[in-house]
C-alpha positions in Angstrom: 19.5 33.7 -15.4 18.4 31.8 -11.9 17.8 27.8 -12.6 14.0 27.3 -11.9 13.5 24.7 -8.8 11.5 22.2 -9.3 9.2 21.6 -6.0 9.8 18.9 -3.9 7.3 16.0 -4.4 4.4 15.8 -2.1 5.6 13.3 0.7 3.1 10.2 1.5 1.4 10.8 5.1 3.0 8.3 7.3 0.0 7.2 8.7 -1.6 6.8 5.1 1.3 4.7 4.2 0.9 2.4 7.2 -2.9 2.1 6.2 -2.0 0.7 2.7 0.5 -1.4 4.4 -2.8 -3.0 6.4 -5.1 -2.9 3.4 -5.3 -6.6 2.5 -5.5 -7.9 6.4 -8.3 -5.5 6.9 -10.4 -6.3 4.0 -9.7 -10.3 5.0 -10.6 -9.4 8.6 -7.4 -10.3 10.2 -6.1 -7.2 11.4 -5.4 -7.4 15.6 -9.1 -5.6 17.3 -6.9 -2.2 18.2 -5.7 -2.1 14.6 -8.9 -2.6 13.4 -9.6 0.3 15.1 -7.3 2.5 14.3 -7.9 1.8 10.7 -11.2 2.8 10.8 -10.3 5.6 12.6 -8.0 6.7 9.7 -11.0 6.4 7.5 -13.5 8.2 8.8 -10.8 11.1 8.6 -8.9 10.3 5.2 -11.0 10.5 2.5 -8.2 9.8 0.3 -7.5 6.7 1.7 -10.9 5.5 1.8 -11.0 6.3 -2.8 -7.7 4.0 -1.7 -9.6 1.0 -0.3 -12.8 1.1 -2.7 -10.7 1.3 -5.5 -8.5 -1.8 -4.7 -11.8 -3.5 -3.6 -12.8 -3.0 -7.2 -9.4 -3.9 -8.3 -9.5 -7.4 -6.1 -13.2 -8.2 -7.4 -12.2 -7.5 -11.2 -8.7 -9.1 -10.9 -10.6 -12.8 -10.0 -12.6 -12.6 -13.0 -10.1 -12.2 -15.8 -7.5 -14.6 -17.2 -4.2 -14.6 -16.8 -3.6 -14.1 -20.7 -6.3 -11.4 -20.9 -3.9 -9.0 -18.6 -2.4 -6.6 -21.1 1.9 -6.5 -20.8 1.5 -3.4 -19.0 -0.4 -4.3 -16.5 1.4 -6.7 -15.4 4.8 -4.8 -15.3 3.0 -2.6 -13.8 1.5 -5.1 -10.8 5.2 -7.0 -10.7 7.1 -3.9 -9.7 4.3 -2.8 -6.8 4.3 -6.5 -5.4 8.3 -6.3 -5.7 8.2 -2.7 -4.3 6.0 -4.2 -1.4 8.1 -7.4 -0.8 11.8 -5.2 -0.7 9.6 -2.8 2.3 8.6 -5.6 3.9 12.5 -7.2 4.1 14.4 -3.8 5.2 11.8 -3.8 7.8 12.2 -7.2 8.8 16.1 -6.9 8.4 16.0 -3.8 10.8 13.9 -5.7 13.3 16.9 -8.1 13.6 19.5 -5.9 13.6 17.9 -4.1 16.5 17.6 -7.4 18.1 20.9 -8.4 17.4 22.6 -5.2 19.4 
């Protein structure tokens, strides 16, 4: 009997991934004018990445009006390991930029 493959998981567009990376400076208007730009461009095109930004709007907006020991356990595994997953991105980037100086 033939093993069954399991299909690949769908792969994040690159440029959608990009737009999350620029989420926060966006919404705090301090993206660079071209940037800005090309954000918006990616919007008017992406509807999944604009459900993206209006839900973490709503998530910013109801994350400043609850306590910190109203946050269930979960949810705050949950939000550690995506800040942590962000912060380990942001270093292998930063660590490639200086290796490519570097040579």
């Amino acid at each position: 009997m033939a093993k069954l493959r399991r299909p690949n998981p769908p792969r994040i567009n690159d440029t959608c991934e990009r737009m999350t990376d620029l989420i926060f400076d966006y919404l705090t208007d301090r993206l660079a004018p071209h940037l800005k730009r090309e954000f918006e461009q990616h919007l008017k095109a992406c509807p999944d990445c604009v459900s993206f930004l209006k839900t973490y709007k709503k998530t910013v907006e109801l994350g400043g009006s609850v306590k910190a020991g109203e946050v269930p356990v979960e949810v705050r595994t949950n939000v550690l390991a995506f800040v942590r997953q962000k912060i380990h991105r942001i270093a292998v980037f930063l660590f490639s930029l200086i290796a490519q100086a570097a040579s």
